[in-house]
C-alpha positions in Angstrom: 113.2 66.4 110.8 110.5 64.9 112.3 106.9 64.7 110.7 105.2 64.6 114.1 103.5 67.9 115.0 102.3 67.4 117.9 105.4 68.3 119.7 105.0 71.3 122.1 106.7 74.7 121.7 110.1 74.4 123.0 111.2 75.0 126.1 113.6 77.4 125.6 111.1 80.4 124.1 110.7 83.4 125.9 107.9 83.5 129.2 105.4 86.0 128.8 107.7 88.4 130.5 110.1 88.6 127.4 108.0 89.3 124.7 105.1 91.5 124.0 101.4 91.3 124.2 99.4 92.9 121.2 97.5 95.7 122.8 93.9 95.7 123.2 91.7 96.1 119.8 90.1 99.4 121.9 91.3 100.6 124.9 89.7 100.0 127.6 88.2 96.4 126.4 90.1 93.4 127.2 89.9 89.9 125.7 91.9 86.8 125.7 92.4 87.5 121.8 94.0 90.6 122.4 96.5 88.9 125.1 98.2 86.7 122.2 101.9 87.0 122.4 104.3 87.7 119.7 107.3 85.0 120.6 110.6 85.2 119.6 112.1 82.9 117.6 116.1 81.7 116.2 118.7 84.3 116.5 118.3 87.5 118.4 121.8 89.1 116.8 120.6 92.5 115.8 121.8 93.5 112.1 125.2 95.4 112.2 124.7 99.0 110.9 126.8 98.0 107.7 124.3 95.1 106.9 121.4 98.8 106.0 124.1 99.7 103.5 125.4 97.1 101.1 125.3 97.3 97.5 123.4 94.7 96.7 120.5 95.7 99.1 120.4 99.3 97.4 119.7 97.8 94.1 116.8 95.9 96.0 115.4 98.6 97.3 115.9 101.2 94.1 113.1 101.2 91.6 113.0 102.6 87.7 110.0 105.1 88.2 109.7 108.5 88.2 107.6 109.4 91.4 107.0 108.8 95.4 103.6 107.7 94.4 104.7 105.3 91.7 107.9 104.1 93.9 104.9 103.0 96.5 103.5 100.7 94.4 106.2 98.7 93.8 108.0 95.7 95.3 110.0 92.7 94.2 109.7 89.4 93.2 111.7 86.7 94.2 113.8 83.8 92.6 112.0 80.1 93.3 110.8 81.4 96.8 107.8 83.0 95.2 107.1 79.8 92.8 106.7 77.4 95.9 103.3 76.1 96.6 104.0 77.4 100.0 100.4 79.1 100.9 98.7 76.4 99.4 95.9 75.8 102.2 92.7 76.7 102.5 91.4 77.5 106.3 88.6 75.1 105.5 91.2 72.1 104.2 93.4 72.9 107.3 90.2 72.8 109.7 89.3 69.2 108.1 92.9 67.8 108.6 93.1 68.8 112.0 92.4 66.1 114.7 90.5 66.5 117.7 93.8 67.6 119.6 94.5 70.5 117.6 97.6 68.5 115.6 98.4 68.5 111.6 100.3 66.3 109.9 103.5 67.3 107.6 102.1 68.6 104.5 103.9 67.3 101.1 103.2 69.1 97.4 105.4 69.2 94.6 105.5 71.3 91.8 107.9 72.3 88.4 110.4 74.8 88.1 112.5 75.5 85.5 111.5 72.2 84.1 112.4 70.3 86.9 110.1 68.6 89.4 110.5 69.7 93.2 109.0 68.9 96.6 108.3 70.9 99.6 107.5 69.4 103.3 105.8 72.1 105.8 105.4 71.3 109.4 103.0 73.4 110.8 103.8 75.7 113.6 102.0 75.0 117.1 100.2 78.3 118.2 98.7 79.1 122.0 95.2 79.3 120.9 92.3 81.9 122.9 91.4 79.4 124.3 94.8 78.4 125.9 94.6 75.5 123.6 97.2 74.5 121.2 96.7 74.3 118.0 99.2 73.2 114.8 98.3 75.6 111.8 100.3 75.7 108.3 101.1 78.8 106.8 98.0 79.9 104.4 96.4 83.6 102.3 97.0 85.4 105.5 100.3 84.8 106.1 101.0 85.3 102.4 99.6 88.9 102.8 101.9 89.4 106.2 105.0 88.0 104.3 104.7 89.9 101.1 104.1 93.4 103.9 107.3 92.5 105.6 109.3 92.5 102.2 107.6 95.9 100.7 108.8 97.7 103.9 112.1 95.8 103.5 112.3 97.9 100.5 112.5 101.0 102.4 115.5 102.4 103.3 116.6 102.0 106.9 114.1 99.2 107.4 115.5 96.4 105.1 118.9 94.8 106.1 121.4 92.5 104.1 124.3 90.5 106.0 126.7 89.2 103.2 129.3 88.1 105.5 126.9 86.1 107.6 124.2 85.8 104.5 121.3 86.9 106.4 118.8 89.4 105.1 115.6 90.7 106.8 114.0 93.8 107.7 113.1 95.9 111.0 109.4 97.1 111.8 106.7 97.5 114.3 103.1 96.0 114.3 101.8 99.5 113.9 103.8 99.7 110.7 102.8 96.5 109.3 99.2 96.7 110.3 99.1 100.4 108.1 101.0 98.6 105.4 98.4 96.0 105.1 95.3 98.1 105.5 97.1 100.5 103.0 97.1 97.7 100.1 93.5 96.5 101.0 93.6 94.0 104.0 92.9 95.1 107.2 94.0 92.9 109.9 93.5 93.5 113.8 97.4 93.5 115.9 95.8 89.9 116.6 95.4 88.5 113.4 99.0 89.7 112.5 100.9 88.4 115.5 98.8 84.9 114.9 100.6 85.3 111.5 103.8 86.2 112.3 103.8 83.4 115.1 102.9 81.0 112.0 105.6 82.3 109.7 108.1 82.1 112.8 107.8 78.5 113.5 106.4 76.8 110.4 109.1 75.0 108.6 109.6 74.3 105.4 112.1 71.8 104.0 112.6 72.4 100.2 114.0 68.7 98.2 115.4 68.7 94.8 114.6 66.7 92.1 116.6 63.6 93.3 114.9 63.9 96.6 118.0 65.0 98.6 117.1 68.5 100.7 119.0 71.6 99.8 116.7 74.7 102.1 115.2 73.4 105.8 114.2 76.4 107.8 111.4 78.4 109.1 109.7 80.6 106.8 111.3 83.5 108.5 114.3 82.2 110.4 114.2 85.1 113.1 111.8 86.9 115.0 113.1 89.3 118.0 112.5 92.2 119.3 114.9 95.2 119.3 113.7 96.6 122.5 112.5 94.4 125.6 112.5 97.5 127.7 109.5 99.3 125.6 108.1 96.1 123.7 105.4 95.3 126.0 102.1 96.9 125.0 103.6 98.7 122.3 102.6 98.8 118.8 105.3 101.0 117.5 107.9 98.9 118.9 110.5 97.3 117.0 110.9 94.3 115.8 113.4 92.0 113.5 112.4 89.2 111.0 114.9 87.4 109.0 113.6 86.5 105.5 114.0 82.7 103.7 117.4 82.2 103.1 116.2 82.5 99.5 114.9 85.5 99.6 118.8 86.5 100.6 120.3 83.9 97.8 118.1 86.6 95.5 119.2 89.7 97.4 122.7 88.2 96.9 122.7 87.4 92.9 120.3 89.9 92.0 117.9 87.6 90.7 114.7 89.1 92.0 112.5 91.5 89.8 110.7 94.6 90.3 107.1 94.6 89.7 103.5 96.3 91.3 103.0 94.9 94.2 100.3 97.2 95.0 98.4 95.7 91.9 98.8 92.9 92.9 97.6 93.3 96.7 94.7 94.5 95.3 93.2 91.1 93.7 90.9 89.3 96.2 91.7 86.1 95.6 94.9 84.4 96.7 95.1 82.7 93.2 94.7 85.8 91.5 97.5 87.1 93.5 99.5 84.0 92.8 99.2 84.2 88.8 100.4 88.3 89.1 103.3 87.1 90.9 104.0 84.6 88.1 103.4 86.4 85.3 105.5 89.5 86.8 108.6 86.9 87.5 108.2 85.0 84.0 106.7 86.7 81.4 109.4 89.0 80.5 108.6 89.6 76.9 105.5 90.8 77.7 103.8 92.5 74.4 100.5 92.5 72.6 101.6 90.0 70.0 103.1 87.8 72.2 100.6 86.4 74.9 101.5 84.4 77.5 100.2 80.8 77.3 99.7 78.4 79.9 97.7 74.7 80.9 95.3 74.3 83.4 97.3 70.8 84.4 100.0 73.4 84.8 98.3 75.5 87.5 96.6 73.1 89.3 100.3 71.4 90.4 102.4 74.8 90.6 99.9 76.9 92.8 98.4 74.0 94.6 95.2 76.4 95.0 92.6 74.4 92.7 93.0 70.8 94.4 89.1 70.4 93.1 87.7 66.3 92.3 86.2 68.4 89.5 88.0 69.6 87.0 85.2 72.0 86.1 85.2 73.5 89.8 89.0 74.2 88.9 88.4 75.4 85.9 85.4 78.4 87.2 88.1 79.0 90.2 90.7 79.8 87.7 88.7 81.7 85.1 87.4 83.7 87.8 90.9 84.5 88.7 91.3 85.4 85.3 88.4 87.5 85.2 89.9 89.9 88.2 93.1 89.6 86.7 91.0 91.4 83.5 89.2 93.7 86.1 92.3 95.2 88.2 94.1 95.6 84.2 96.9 92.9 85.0 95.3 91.4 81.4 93.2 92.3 78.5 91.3 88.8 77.7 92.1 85.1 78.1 91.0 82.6 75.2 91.0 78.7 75.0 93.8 76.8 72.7 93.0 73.4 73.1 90.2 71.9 74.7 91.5 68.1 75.5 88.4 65.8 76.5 88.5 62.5 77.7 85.2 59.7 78.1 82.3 61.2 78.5 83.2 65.0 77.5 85.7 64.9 80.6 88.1 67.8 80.7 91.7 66.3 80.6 93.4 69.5 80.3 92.9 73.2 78.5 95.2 75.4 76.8 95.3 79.1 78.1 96.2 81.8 75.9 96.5 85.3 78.3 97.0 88.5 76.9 98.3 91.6 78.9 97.1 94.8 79.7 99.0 97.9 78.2 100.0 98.5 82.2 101.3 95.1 82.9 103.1 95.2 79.6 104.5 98.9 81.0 105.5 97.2 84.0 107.4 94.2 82.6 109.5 96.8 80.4 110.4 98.8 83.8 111.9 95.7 85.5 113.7 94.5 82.1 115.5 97.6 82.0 115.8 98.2 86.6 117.7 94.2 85.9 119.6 94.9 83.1 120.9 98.5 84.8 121.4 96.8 87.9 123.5 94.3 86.4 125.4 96.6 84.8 126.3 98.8 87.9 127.8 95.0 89.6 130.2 94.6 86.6 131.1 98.4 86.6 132.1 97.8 90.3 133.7 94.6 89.6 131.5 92.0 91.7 
């Protein structure tokens, strides 16, 4: 893979005759922002009818609850996907690493999982600008928000999809769809913001390296974009589209490693760490109780989330605390206390000790998925897989 990005788009993607144009923020207005265009991307194969059906995908997409209303609020977690550093740029970071042409370098971070060290390599995807400009942009907050949309309306029936045969999973929606979904949770975006996303998603890559530095994952973020309809697609909110997920997300679809958990909780947080330590306690913390709290270092989030890449400790240490805090706010947690305090010369924060304790709703939560895992496993080995 090459680390140059300044590569154009290639030459093969669709002319503005073959895919759609976002329609106009108000009718009757026209900008160049509103004339972006949502490209398609990898393979066009439309998911057989079978793939809406399969066992494994109905576990995905059943929840332990006992409403509509509580159903809605829930989503799943993912298996490693979901511990990447992935999102782990700030728009003002990625503005100051951008040269004077538009280009980004390959962007390197590592991080620890399951007590071994990994390394991802994103190359940035090269988007038509307003200005008819390109411009390279990595995957960031807002494409977090659009990815973790796309997988909460996978969990719909008829809209999520899982290929065992050819090991593919994704999901089928419109931009009207995804735009409600998103304003539904707390982030509004205009049909331009999202398409600027889903073009990012589409053609950033991400190359994932084990621990002895040989790759085992180089793809896109999603795979596949395409639309299902090119005769109604242009102008069209409601039309159709398909994304493919990571081929993680379907290794977790697959061996039933992902978790339910309240995803509409967790949209709800401002912050994109906040969101990120929800997402983490929700996968991990799985004996979630009042007398056992979860505990955690500082040094610890700083290399797993990427998102507090401060000179000063102390700036990372108000960022995370004030994660904390909404974390205490939205009732993901009840308090947060200091273990250890290490100091260095001069009173210098080496590291601190994090002792978290969960709200009687998180703790609710974490019971539900327990028990939506454990059934689900059950029903496999019932049917023999």
């Amino acid at each position: 893979m090459s680390s140059d990005s300044r590569k154009k788009m290639p030459k093969n993607l669709p002319t503005q005759k073959e895919t759609s144009r976002t329609p106009p923020e108000k009718p009757g207005k026209s900008s160049k922002k509103s004339m972006v265009l949502l490209k398609e991307k990898g393979d066009i194969n439309l998911p057989s009818s079978n793939a809406f059906k399969s066992d494994q995908l109905d576990l995905f997409q059943t929840f332990l609850c006992n409403t509509h209303d509580e159903k809605d609020k829930l989503s799943n977690t993912i298996e490693l996907w979901d511990s990447l550093p992935k999102f782990a740029i700030s728009q003002q970071a990625m503005n100051g690493l951008r040269t004077k042409e538009g280009f980004l370098p390959r962007l390197e971070k590592t991080f620890v999982y399951r007590h071994k060290e990994y390394k991802i390599r994103v190359t940035p995807a090269i988007i038509d600008s307003e200005d008819d400009i390109d411009k390279a942009y990595y995957p960031s907050a807002n494409e977090e928000l659009v990815e973790d949309a796309l997988r909460k309306i996978a969990s719909e029936q008829q809209r999520g999809f899982f290929d065992k045969p050819e090991f593919k999973s994704g999901v089928v929606f419109s931009l009207h769809l995804l735009r409600t979904e998103l304003k539904k949770r707390g982030h509004s975006r205009s049909y331009y913001e999202i398409v600027k996303s889903l073009n990012i998603l589409s053609g950033s890559h991400i190359e994932i390296l084990l621990p002895d530095g040989k790759g085992f994952a180089k793809t896109n973020y999603l795979p596949s974009l395409a639309a299902v309809s090119k005769e109604q697609i242009k102008d069209d909110p409601t039309a159709k589209w398909v994304a493919h997920f990571h081929p993680l997300v379907t290794q977790s679809i697959d061996s039933l490693s992902f978790r339910q958990f309240n995803y509409h909780q967790m949209m709800s947080h401002s912050t994109q760490l906040a969101r990120w330590i929800h997402k983490k306690l929700s996968h991990n913390y799985t004996n979630a109780s009042y007398t056992v709290p979860y505990q955690i270092w500082l040094s610890t989030i700083r290399r797993d989330s990427g998102l507090l890449e401060y000179k000063r400790t102390n700036d990372a240490v108000r960022k995370f605390e004030d994660a904390l805090a909404e974390l205490i706010n939205n009732h993901a947690l009840t308090a947060f206390s200091k273990l250890e305090d290490i100091r260095g010369e001069k009173n210098k924060i080496l590291d601190i000790k994090y002792s978290l304790s969960p709200h009687p709703e998180f703790v609710k939560d974490v019971k539900a998925a327990n028990k939506r895992q454990k059934d689900s496993k059950d029903k496999t080995e019932q049917q023999g897989q």
